[in-house]
Residue frames relative to the residue before (quaternion, step in Angstrom):
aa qw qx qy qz dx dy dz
X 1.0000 0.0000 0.0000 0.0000 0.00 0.00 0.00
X 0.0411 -0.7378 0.6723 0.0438 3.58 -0.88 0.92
X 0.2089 -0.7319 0.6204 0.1893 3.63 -1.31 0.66
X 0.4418 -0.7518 0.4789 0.1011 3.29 -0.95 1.23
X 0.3735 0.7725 -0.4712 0.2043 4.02 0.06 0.26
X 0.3386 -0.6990 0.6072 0.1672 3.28 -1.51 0.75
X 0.5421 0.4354 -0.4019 0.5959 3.90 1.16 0.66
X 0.4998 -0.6595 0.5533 0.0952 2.96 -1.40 2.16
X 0.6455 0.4904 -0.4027 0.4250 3.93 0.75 -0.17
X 0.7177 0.4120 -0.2599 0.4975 3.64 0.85 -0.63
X 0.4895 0.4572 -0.4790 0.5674 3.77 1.33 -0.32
X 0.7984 0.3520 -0.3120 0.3760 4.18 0.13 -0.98
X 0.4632 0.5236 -0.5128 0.4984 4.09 1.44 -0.06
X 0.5945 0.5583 -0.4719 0.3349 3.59 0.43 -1.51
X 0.7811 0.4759 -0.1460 0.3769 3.60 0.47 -2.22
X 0.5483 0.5679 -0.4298 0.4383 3.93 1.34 -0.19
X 0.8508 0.2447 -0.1844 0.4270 3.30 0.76 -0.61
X 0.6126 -0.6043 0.2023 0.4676 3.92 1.65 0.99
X 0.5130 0.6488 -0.4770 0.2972 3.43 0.78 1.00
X 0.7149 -0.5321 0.3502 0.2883 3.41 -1.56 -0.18
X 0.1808 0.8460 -0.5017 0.0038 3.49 -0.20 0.27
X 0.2407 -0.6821 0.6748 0.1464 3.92 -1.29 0.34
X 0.0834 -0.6458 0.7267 0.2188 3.28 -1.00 -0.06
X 0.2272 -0.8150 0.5328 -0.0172 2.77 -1.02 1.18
X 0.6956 -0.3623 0.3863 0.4854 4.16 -0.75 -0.23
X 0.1430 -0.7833 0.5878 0.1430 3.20 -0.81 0.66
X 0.4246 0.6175 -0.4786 0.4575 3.58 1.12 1.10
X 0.3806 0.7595 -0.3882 0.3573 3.55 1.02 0.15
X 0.2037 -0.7014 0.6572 0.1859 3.90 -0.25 1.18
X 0.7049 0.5534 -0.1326 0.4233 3.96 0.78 -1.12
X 0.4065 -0.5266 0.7002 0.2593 3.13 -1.38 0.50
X 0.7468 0.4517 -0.2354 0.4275 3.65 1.31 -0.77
X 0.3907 0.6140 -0.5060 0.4630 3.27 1.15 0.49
X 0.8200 0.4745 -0.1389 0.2882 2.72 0.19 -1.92
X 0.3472 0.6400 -0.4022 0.5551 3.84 2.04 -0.45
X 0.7505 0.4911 -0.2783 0.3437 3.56 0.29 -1.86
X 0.6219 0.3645 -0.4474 0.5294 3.82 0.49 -1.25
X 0.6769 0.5815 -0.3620 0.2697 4.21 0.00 -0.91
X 0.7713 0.4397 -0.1622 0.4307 3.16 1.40 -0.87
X 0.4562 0.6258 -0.3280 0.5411 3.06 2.11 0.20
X 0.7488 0.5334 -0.1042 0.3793 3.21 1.24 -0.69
X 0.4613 0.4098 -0.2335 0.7515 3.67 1.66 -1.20
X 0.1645 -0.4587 0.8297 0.2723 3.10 -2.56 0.22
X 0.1450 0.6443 -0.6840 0.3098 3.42 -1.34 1.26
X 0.5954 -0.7259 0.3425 0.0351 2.79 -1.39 1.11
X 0.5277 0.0891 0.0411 0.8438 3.07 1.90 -1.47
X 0.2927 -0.5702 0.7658 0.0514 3.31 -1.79 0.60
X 0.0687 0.7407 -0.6657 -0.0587 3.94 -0.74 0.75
X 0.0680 -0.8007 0.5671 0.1804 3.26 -0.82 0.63
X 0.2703 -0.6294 0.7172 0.1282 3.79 -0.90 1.36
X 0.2888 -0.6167 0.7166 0.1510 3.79 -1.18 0.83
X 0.6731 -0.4540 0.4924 0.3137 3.52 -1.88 0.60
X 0.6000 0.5229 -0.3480 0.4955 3.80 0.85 -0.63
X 0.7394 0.4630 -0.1084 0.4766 4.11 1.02 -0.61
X 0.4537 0.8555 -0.2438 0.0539 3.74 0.91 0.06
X 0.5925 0.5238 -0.1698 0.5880 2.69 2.27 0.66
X 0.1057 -0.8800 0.4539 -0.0915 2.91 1.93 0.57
X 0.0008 -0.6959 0.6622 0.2778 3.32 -1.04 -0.41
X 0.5977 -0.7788 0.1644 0.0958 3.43 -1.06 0.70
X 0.4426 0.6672 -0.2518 0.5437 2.18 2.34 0.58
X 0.3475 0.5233 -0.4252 0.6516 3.53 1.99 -0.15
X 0.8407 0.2902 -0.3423 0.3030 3.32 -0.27 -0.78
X 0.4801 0.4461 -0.5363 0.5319 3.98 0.95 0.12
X 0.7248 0.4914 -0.3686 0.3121 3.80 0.48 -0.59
X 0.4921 0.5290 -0.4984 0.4791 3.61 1.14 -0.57
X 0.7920 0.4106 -0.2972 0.3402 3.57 -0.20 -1.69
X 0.5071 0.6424 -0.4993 0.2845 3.94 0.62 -1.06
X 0.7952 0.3694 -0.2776 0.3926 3.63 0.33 -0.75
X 0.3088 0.5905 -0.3998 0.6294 3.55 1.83 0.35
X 0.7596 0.5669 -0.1544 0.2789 3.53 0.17 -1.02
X 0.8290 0.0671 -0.0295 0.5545 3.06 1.69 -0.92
X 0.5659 0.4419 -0.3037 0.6263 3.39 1.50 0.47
X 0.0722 -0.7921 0.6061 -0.0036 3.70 0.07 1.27
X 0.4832 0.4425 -0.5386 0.5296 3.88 0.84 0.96
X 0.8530 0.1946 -0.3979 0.2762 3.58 0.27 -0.13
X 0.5968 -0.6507 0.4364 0.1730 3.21 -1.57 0.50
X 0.7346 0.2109 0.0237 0.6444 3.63 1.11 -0.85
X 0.3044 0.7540 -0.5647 -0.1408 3.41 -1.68 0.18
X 0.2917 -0.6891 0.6423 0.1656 3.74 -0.52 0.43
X 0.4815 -0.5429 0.6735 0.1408 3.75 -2.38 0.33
X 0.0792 -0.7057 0.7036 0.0259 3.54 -0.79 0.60
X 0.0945 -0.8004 0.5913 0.0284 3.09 -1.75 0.61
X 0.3578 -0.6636 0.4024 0.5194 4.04 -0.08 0.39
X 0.4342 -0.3848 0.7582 0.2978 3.25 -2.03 0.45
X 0.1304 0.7964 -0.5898 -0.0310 2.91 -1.74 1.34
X 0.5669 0.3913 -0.3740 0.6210 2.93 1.79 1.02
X 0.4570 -0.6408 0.4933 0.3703 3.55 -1.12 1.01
X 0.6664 0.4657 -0.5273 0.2469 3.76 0.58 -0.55
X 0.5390 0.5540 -0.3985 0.4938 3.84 1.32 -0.69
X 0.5197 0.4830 -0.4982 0.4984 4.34 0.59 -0.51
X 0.8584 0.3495 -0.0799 0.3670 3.75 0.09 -1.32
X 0.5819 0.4840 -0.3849 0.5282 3.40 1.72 0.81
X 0.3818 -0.7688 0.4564 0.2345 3.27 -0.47 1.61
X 0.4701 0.5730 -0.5643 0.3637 4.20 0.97 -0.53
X 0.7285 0.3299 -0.3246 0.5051 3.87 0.50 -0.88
X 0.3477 -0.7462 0.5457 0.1566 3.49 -1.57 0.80
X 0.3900 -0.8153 0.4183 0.0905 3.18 -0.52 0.82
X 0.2004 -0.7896 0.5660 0.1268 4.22 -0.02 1.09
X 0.1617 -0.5244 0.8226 0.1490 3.77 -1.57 0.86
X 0.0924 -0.6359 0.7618 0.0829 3.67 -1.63 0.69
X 0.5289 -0.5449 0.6033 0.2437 2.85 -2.14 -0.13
X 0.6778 -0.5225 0.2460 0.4551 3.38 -1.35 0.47
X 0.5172 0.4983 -0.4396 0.5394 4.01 2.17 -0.32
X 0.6411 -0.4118 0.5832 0.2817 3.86 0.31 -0.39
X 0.4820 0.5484 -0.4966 0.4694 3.75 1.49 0.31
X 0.4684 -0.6415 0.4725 0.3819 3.20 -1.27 1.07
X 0.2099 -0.6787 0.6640 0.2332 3.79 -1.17 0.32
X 0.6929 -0.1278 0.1248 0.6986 4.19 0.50 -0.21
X 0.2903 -0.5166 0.7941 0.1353 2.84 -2.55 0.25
X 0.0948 0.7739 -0.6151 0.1167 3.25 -1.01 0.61
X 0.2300 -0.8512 0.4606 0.1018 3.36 -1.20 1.08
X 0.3794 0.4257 -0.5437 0.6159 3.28 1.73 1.11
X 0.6456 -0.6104 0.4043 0.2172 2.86 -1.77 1.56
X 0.0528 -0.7063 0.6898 -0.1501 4.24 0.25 1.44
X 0.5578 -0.3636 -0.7052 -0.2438 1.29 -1.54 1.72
X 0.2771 -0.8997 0.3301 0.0695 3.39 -0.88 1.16
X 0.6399 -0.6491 0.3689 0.1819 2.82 -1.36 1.69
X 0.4645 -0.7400 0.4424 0.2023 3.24 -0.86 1.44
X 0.6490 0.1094 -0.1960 0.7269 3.58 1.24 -0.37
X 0.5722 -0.7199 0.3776 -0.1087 3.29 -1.20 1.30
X 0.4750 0.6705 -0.5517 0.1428 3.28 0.76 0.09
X 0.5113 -0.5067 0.6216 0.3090 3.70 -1.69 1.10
X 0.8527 0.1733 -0.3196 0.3752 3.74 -0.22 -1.08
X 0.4806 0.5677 -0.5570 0.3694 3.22 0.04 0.75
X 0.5618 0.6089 -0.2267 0.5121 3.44 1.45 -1.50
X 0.7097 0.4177 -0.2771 0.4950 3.53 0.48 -1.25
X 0.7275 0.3428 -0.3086 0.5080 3.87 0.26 -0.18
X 0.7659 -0.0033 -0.2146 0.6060 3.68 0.83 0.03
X 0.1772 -0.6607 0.7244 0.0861 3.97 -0.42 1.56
X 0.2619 0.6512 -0.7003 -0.1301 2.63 -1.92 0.27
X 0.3112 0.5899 -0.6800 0.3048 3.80 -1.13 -0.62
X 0.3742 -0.5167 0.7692 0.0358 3.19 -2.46 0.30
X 0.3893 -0.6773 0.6233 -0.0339 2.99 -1.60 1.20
X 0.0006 0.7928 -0.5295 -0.3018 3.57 -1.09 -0.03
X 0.5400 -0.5657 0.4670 0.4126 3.62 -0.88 0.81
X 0.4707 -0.6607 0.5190 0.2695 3.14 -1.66 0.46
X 0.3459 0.7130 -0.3114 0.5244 3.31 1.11 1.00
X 0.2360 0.7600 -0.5359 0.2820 3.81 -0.09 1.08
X 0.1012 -0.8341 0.5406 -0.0420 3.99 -0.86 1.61
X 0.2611 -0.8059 0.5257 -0.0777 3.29 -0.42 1.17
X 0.3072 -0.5883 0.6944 0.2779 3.60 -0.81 0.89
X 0.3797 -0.7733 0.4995 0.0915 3.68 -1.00 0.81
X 0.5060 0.3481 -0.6127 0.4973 2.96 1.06 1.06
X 0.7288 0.5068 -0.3363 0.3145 3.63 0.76 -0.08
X 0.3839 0.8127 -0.3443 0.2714 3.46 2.06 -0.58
X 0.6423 0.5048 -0.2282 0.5296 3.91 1.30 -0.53
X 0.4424 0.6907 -0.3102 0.4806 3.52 1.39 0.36
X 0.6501 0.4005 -0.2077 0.6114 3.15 1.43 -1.26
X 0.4598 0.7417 -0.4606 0.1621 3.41 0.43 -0.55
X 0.1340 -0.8308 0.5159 0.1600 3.92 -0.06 0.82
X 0.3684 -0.7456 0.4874 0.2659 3.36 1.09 0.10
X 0.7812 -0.4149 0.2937 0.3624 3.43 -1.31 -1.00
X 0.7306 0.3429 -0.2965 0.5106 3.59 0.64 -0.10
X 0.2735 -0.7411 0.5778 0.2053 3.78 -0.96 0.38
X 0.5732 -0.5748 0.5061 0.2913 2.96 -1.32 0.64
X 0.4964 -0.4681 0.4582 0.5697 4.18 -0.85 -0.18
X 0.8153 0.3561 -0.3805 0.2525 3.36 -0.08 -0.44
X 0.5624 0.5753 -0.3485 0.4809 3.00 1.37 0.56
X 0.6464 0.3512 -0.3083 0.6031 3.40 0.96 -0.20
């Protein structure tokens, strides 16, 4: 395990107690950037990136992200989803929100609560949640981890 981070206090906590660290750029909008410059660097098969928002992972999330890395040599990326069962988490933009297909491919993330009801009613929502979440948890075959890379500029729907 290697932590990625562009703060000299979390690279010297990691190393106090016999871990890995990189320092990385502190120009990184992304948690995926900052995966991408790391995975240029390490030689590794899969790259998982746990975000700062996830640090208690359990490690069974993480054998699930990569497994489908493991046995599907067409894909390049995967991530964990989880249902939304509270309307106030659907309608909170900090938590991102995954549309799939009918295989479970992601089709977008989004951190407006999707998909949304053209007429609105909360108590209706609040007695039947639904929608999908993605974990902050995403594995990359590492030759492909620089693919994600958003670099500097966002698209509109990103900002």
């Amino acid at each position: 395990m290697i932590v990625a981070t562009d703060d000299q206090r979390i690279l010297e906590a990691v190393k106090a107690f016999g871990g890995k660290a990189l320092m990385t750029s502190s120009s990184h909008f992304t948690g995926t950037d900052r995966v991408a410059e790391v995975a240029r660097k390490v030689k590794s098969e899969i790259i998982v990136n746990v975000q700062g928002d996830e640090p208690l992972i359990r490690g069974s999330f993480i054998d699930r992200a990569i497994r489908p890395l493991l046995i599907d040599d067409n894909l390049q990326m995967s991530t964990l989803m989880t249902r939304i069962e509270e309307v106030r988490d659907w309608l909170n933009p900090h938590i991102v929100k995954v549309v799939v297909d009918q295989k479970n491919f992601a089709l977008y993330f989004s951190r407006s609560p999707i998909p949304f009801p053209r007429d609105l009613q909360i108590g209706r929502l609040e007695s039947n949640p639904f929608g999908t979440t993605g974990l902050s948890l995403k594995g990359y075959l590492s030759t492909s981890a620089s693919m994600y890379c958003v670099g500097h500029s966002f698209s509109i729907l990103q900002e």
